[in-house]
N, CA, C and O atoms as a GROMACS GRO file, in nm:
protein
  392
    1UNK      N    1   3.219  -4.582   0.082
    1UNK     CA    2   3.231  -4.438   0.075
    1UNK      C    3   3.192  -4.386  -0.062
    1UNK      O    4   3.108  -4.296  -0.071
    2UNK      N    5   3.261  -4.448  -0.192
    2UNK     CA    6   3.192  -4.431  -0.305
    2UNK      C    7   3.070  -4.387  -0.322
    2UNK      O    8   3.038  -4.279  -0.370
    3UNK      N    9   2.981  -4.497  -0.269
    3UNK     CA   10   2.847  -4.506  -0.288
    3UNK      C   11   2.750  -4.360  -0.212
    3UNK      O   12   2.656  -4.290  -0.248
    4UNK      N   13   2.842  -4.372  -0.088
    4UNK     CA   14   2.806  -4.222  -0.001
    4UNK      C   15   2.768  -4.066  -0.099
    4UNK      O   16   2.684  -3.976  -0.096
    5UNK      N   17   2.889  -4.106  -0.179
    5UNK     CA   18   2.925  -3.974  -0.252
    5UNK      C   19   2.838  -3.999  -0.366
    5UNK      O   20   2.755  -3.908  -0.379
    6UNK      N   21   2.829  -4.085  -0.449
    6UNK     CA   22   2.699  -4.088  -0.580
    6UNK      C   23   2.591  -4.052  -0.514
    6UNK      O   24   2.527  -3.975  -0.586
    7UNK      N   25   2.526  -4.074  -0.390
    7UNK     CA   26   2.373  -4.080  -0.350
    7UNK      C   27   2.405  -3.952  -0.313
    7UNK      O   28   2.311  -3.878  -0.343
    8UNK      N   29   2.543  -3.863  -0.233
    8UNK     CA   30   2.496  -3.740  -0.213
    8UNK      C   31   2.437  -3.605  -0.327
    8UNK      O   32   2.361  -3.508  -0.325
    9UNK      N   33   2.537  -3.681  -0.427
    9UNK     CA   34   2.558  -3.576  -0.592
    9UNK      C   35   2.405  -3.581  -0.642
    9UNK      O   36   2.331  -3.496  -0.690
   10UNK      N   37   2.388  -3.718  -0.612
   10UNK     CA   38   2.232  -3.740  -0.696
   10UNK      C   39   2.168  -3.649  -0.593
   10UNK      O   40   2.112  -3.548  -0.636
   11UNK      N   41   2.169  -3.659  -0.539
   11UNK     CA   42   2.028  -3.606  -0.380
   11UNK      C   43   2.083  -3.450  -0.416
   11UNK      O   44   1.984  -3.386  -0.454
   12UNK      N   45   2.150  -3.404  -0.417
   12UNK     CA   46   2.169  -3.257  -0.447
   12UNK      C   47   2.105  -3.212  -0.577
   12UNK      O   48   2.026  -3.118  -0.577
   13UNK      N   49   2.149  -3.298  -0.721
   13UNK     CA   50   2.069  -3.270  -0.828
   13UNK      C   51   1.934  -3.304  -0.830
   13UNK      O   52   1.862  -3.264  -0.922
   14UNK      N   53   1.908  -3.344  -0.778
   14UNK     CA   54   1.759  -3.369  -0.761
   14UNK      C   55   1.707  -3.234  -0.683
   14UNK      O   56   1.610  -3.172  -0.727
   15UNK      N   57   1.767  -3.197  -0.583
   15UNK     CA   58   1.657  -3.127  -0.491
   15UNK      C   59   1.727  -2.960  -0.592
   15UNK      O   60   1.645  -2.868  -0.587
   16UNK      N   61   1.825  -2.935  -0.650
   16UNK     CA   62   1.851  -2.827  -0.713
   16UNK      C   63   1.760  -2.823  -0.841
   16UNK      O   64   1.719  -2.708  -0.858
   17UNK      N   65   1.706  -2.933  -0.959
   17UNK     CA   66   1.574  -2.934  -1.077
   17UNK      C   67   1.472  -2.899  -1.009
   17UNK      O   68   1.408  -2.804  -1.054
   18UNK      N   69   1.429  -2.956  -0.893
   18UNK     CA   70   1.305  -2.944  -0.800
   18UNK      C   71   1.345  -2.772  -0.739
   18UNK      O   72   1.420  -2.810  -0.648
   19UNK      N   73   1.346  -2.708  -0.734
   19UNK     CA   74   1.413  -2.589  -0.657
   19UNK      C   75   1.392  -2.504  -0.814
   19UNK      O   76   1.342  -2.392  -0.816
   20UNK      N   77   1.430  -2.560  -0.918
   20UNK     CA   78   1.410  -2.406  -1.052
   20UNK      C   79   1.280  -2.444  -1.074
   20UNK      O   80   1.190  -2.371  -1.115
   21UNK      N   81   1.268  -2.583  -1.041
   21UNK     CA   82   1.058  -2.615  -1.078
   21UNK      C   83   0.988  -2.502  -1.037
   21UNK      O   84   0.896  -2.449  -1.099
   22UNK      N   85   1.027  -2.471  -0.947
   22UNK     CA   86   0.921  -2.405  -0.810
   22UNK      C   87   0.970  -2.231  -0.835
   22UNK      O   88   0.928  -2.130  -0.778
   23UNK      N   89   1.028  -2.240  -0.896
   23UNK     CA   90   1.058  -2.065  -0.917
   23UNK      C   91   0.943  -1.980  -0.958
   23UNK      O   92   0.846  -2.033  -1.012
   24UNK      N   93   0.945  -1.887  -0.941
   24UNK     CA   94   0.779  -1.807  -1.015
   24UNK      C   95   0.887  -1.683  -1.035
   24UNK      O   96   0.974  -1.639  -0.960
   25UNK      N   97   0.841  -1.642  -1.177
   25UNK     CA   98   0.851  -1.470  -1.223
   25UNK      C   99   0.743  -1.421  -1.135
   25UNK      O  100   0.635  -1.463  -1.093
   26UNK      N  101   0.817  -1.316  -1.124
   26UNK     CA  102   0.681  -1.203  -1.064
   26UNK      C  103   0.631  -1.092  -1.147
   26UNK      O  104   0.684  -1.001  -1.210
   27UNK      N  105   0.534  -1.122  -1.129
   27UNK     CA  106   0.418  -1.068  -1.225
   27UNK      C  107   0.425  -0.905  -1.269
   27UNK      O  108   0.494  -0.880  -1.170
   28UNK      N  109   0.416  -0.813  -1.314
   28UNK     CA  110   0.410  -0.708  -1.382
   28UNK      C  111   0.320  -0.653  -1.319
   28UNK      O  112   0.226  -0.729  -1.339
   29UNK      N  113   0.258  -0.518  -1.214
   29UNK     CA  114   0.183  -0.466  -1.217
   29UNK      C  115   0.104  -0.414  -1.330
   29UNK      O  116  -0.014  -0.409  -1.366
   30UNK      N  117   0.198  -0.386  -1.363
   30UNK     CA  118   0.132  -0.306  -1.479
   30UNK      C  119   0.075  -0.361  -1.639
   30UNK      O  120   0.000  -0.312  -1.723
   31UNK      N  121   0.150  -0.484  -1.629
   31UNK     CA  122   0.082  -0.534  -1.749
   31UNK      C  123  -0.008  -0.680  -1.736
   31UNK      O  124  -0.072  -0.725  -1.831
   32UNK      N  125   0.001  -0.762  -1.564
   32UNK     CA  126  -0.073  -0.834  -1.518
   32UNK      C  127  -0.214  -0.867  -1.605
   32UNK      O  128  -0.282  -0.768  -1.632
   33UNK      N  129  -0.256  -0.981  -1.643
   33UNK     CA  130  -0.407  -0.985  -1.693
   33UNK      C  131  -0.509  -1.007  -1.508
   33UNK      O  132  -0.470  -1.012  -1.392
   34UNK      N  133  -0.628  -1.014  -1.566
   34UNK     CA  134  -0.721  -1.036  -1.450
   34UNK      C  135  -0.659  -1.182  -1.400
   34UNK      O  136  -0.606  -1.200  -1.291
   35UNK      N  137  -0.672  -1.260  -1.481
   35UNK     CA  138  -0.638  -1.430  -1.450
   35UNK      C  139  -0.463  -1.454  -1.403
   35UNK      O  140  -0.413  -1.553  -1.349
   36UNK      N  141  -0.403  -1.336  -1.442
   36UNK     CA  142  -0.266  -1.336  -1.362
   36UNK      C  143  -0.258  -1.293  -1.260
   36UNK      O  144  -0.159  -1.318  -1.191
   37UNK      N  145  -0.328  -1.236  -1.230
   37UNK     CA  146  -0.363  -1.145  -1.098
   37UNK      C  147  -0.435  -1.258  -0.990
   37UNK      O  148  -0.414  -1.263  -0.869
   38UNK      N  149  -0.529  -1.347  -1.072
   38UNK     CA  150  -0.627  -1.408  -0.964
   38UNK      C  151  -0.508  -1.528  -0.918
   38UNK      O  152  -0.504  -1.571  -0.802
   39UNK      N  153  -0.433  -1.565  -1.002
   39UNK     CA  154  -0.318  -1.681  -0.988
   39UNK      C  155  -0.242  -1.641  -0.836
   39UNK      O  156  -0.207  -1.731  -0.760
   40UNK      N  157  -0.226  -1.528  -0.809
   40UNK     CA  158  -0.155  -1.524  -0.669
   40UNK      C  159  -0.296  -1.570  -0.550
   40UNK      O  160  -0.419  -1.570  -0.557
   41UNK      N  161  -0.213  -1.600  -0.465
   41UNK     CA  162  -0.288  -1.673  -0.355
   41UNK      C  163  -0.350  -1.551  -0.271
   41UNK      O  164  -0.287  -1.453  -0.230
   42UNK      N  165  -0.478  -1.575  -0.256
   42UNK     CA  166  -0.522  -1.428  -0.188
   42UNK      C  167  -0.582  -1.335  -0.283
   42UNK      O  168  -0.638  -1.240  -0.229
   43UNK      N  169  -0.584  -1.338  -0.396
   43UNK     CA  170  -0.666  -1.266  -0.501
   43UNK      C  171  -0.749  -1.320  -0.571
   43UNK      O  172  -0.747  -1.414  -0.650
   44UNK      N  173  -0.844  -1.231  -0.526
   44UNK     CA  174  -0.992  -1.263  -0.605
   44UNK      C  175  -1.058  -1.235  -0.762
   44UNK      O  176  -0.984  -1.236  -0.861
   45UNK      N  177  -1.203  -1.210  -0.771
   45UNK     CA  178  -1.227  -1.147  -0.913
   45UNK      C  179  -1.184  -0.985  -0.845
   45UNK      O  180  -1.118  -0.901  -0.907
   46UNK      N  181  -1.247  -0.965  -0.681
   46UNK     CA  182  -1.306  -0.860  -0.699
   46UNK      C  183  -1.180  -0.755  -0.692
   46UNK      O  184  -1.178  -0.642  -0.739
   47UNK      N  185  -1.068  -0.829  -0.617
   47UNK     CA  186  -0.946  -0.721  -0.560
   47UNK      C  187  -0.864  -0.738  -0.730
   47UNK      O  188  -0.840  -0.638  -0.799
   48UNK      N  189  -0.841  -0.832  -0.759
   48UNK     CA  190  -0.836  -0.861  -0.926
   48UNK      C  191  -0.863  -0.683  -0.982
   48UNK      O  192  -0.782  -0.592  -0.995
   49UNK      N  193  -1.012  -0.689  -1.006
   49UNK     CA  194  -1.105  -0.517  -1.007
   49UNK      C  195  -1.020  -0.450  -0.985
   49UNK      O  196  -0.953  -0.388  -1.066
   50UNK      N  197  -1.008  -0.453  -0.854
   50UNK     CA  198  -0.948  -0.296  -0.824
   50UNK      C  199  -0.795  -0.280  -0.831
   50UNK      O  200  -0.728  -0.178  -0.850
   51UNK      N  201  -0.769  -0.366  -0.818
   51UNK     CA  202  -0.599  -0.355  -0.865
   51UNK      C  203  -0.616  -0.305  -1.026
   51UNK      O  204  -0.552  -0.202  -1.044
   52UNK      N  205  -0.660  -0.333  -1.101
   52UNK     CA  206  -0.686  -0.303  -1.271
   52UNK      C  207  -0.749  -0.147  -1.274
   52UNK      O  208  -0.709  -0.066  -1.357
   53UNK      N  209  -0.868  -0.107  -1.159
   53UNK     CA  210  -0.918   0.032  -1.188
   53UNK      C  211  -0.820   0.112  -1.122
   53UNK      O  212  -0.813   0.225  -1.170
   54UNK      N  213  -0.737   0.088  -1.019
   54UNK     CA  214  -0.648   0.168  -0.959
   54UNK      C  215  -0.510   0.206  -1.059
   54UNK      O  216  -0.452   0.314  -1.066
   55UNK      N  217  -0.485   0.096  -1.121
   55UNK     CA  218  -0.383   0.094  -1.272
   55UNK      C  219  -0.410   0.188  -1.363
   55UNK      O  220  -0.333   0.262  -1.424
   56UNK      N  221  -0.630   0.170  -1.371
   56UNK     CA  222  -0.606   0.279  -1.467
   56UNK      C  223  -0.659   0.395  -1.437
   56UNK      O  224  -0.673   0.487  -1.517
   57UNK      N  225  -0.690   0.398  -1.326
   57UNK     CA  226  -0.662   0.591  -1.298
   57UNK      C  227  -0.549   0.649  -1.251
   57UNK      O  228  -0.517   0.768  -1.253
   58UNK      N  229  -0.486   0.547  -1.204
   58UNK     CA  230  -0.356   0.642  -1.172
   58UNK      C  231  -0.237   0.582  -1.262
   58UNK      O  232  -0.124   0.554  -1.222
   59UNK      N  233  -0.296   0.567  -1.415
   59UNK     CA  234  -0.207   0.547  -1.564
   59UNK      C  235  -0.066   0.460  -1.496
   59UNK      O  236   0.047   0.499  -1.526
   60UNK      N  237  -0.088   0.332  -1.398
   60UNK     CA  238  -0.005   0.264  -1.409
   60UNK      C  239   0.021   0.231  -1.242
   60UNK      O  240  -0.056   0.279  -1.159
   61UNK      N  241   0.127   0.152  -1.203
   61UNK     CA  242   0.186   0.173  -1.100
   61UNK      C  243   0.391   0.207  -1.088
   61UNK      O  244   0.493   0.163  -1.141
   62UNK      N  245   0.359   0.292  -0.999
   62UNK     CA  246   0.522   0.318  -1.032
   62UNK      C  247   0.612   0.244  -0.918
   62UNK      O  248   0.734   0.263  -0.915
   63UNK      N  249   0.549   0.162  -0.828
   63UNK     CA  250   0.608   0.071  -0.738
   63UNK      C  251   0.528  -0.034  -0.672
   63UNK      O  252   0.406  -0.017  -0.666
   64UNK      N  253   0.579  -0.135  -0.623
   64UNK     CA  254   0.484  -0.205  -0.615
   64UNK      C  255   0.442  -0.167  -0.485
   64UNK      O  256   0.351  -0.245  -0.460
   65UNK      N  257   0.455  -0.096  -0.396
   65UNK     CA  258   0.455  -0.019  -0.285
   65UNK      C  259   0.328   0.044  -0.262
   65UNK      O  260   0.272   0.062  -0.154
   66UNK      N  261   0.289   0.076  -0.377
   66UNK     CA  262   0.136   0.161  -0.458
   66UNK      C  263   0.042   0.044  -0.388
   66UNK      O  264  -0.056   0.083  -0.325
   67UNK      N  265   0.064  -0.082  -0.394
   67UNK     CA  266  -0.102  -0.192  -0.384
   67UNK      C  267  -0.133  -0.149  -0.240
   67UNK      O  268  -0.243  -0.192  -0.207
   68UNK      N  269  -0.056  -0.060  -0.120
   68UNK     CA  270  -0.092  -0.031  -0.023
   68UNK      C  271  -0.226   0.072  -0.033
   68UNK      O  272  -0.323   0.073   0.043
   69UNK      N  273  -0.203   0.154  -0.144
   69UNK     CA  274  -0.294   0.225  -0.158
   69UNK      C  275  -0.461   0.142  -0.267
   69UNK      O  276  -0.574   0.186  -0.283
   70UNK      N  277  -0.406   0.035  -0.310
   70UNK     CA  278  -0.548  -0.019  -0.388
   70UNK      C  279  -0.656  -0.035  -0.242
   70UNK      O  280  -0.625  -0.063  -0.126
   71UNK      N  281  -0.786  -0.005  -0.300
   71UNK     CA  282  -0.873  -0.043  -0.191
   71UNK      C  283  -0.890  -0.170  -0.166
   71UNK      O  284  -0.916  -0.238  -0.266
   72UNK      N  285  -0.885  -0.220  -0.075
   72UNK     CA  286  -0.894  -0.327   0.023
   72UNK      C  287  -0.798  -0.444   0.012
   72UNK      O  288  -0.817  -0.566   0.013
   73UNK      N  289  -0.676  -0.361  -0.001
   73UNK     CA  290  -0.518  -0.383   0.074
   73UNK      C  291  -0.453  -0.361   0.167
   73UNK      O  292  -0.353  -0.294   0.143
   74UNK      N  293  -0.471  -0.395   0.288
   74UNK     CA  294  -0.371  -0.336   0.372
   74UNK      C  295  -0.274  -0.381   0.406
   74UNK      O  296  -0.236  -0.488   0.359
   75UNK      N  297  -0.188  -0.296   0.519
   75UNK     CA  298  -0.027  -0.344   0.554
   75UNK      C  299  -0.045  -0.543   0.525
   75UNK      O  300   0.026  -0.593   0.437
   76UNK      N  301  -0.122  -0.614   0.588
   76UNK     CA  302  -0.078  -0.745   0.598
   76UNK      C  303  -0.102  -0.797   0.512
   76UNK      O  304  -0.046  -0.906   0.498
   77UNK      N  305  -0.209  -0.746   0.395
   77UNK     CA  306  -0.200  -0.832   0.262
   77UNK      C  307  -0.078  -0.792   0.181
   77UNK      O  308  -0.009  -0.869   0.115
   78UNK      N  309  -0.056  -0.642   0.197
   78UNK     CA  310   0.010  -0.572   0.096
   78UNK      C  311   0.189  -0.670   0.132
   78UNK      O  312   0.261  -0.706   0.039
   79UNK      N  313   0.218  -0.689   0.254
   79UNK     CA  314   0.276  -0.827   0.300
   79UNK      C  315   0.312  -0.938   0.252
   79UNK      O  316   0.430  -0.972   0.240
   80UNK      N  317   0.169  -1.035   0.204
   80UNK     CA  318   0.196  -1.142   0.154
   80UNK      C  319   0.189  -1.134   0.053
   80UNK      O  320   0.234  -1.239   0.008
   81UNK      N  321   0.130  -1.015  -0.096
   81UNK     CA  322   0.129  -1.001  -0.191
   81UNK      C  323   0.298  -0.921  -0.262
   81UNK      O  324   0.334  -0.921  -0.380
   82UNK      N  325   0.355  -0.876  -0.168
   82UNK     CA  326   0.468  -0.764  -0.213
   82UNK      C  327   0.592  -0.871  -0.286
   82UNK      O  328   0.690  -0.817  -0.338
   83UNK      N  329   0.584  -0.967  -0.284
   83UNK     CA  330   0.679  -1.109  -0.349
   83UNK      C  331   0.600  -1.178  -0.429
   83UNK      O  332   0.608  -1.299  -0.410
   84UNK      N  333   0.506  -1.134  -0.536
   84UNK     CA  334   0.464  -1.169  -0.648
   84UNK      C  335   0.459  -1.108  -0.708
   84UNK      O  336   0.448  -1.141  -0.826
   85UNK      N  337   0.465  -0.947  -0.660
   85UNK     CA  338   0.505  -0.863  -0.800
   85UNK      C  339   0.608  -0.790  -0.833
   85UNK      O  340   0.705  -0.806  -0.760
   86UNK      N  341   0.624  -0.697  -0.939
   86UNK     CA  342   0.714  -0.632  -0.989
   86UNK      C  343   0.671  -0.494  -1.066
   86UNK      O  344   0.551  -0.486  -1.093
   87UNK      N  345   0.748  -0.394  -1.101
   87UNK     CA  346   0.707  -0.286  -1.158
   87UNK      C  347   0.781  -0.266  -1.246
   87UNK      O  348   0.862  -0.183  -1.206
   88UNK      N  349   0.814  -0.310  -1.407
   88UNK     CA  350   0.885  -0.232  -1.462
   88UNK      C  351   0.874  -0.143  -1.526
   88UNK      O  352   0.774  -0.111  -1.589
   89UNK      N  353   1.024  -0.059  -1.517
   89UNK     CA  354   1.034   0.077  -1.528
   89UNK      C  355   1.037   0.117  -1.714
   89UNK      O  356   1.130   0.098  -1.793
   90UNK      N  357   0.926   0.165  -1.734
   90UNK     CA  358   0.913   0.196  -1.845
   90UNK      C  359   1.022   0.304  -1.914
   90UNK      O  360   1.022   0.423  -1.883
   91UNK      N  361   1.117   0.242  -2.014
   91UNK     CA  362   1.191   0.290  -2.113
   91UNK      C  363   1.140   0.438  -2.142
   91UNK      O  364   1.023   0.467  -2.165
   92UNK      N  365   1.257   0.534  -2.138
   92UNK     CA  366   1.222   0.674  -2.181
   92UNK      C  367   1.280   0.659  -2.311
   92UNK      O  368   1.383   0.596  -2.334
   93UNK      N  369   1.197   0.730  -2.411
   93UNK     CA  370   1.246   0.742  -2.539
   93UNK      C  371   1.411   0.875  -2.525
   93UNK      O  372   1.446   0.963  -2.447
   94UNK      N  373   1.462   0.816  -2.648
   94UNK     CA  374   1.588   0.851  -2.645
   94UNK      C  375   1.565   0.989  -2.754
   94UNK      O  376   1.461   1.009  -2.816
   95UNK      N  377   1.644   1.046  -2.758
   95UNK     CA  378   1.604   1.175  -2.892
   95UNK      C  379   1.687   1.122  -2.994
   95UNK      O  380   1.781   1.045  -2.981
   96UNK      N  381   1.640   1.174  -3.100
   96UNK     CA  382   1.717   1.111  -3.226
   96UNK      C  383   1.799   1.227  -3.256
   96UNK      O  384   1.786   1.347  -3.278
   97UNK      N  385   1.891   1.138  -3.249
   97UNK     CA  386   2.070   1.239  -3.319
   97UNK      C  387   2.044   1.268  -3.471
   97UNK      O  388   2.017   1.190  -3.562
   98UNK      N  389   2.059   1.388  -3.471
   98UNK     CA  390   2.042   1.410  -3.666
   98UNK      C  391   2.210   1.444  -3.708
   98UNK      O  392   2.241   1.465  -3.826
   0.00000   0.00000   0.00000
């Protein structure tokens, strides 16, 4: 029974190191490079492009909800892409107390 219980503890720590291995941050719309962008599965140079020209005409994204609207995204990419990214919410400056 001993032995039961060491091989289970081990087999748990093992598959819990293997499990934070495999974690991914999700990426920044907004501050994404081209080559962070191409790193998700399903992105190219060219959608790469337009995710970056859509950023910068419309000075950013304010959800990640927005890649529905990049050209040549739709519902089922916008799908498998919506769990690699993130939007953060840019800090409003505070007023200074005199």
């Amino acid at each position: 029974m001993n032995s039961w219980i060491r091989a289970w503890v081990l087999g748990f720590l093992l598959i819990m190191g293997m499990s934070s291995a495999y974690a991914v941050d999700k990426l920044d719309l907004n501050t994404a490079t081209t080559e962070q962008l191409q790193s998700v599965k399903g992105i190219g140079p060219k959608l790469a492009g337009a995710i970056e020209a859509y950023r910068k005409a419309h000075h950013g994204f304010k959800s990640v909800e927005e890649l529905k609207d990049v050209k040549g995204i739709g519902d089922k990419n916008y799908l498998m892409f919506k769990e690699h990214f993130a939007v953060e919410q840019a800090k409003s400056a505070q007023p200074v107390k005199k």
